[in-house]
C-alpha positions as CSV (number, residue, x, y, z in Angstrom):
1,X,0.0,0.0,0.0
2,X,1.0,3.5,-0.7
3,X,0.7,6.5,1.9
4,X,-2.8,7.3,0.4
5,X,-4.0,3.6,1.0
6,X,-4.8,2.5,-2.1
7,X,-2.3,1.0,-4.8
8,X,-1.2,2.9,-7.6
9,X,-1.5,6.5,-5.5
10,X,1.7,8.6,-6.2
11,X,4.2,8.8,-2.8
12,X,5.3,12.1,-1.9
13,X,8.4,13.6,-3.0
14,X,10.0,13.6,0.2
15,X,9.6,10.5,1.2
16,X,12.1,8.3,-1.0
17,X,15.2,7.0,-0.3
18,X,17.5,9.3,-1.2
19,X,15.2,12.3,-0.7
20,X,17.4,13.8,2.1
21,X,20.2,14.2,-0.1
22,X,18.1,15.4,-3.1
23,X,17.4,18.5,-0.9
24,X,21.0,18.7,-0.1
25,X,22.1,18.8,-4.0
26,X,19.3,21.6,-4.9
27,X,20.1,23.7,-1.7
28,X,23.7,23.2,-2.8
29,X,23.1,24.1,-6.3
30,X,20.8,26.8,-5.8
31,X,24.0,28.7,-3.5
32,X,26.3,27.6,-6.5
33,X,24.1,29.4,-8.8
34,X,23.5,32.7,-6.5
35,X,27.1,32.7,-5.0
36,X,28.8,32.4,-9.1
37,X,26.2,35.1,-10.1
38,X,26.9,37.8,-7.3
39,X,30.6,36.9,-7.6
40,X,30.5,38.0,-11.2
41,X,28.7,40.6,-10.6
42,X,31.1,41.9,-8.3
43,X,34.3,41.3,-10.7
44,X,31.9,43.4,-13.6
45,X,31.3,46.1,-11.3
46,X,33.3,46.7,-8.5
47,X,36.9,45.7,-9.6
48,X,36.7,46.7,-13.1
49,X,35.1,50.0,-12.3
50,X,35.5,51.3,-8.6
51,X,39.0,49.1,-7.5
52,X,41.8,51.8,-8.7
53,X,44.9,51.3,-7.7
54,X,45.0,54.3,-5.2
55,X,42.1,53.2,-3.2
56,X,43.3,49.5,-3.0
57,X,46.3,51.2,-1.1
58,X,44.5,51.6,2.4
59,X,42.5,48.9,4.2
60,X,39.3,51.2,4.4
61,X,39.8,50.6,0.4
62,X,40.1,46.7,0.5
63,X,37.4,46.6,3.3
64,X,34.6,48.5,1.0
65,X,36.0,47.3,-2.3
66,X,36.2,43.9,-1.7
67,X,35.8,42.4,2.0
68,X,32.5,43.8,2.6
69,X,30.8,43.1,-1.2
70,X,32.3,39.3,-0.4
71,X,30.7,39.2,2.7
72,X,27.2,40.6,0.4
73,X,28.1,37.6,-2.1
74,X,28.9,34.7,0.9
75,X,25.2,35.6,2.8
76,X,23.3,35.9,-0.1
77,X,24.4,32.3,-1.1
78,X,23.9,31.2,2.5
79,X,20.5,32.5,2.1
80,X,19.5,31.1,-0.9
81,X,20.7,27.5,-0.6
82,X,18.9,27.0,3.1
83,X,15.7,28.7,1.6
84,X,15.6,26.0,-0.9
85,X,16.3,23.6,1.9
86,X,13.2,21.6,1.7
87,X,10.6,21.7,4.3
88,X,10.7,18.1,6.0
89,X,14.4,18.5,6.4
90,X,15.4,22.5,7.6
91,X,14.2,21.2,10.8
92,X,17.0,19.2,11.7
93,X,19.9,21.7,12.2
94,X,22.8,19.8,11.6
95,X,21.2,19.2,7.8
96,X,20.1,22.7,7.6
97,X,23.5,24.0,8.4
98,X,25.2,21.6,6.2
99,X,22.7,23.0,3.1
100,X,23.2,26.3,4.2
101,X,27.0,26.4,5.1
102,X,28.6,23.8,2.4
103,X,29.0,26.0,-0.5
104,X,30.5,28.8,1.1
105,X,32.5,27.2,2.9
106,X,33.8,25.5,-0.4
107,X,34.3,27.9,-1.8
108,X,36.8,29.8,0.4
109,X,38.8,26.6,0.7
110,X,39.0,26.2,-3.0
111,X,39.9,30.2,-3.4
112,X,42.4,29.7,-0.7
113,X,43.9,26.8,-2.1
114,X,44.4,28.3,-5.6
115,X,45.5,31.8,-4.3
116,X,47.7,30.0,-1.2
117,X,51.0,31.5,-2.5
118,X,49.8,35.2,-3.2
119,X,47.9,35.3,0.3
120,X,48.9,37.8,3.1
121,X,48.1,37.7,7.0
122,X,45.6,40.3,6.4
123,X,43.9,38.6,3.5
124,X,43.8,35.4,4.8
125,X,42.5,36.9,8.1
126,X,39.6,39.0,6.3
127,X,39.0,36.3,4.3
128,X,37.9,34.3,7.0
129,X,36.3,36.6,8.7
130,X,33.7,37.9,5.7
131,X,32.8,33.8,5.5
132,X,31.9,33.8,9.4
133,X,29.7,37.2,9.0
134,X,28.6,36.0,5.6
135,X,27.4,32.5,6.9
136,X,26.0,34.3,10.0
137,X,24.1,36.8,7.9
138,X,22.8,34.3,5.4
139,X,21.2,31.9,8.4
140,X,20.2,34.7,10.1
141,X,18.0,35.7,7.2
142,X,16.5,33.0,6.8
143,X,15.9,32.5,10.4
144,X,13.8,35.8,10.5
145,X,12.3,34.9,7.3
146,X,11.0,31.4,8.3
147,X,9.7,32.9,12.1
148,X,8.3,36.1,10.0
């Protein structure tokens, strides 16, 4: 017998076996998506247009012209991949987190892993930073969001 009672009556979608992970993969592809798009956008826009070489100089310049629109790019992402966290699941933290926090998190490992040689103490340090406030900001919306 199915959930409905009768034979032949579709099952839902979250009840297969492998529908946990099939919420992972779409939460995870849905901060992919947003986190490459916002990313571009800020290579377009802010380096190419705004990021001279005079105001790259100070750290007020690197903190506006890049730490803080990475932070922008990291929470959005955060956001979006635990808003597509489907319903049955966001209720368990540790899977929620893990939706919300993979990408990321990936992400900063893989830029730190191809940029390793060129990093400073202050970049590496900022870095990490604007993924903690990012990932806090991102969870934090869609905290609010779910209680609102």
């Amino acid at each position: 017998m199915t959930r409905y009672g009768y034979p032949g009556a579709p099952a839902r979608r979250d009840e297969g076996r492998g529908a946990g992970v099939l919420a992972l993969v779409r939460a995870w592809a849905a901060g992919v998506v947003v986190l490459v798009f916002t990313e571009y956008v800020q290579a377009t826009v802010v380096y190419e247009h705004m990021a001279t070489a005079s105001r790259m100089e100070t750290f007020g310049g690197r903190l506006l012209l890049i730490h803080l629109p990475n932070a922008v790019c990291i929470a959005l992402a955060a956001w979006a991949a635990a808003r597509i966290h489907g319903d049955p699941y966001r209720y368990s933290t540790p899977r929620h987190l893990t939706a919300a926090l993979t990408v990321p998190v990936a992400a900063q490992l893989l830029n730190m892993a191809v940029q390793w040689e060129q990093l400073a103490f202050e970049g590496l340090l900022m870095s990490n930073a604007v993924l903690v406030v990012g990932c806090v900001v991102g969870c934090a919306a869609d905290r609010l969001q779910e209680d609102g």
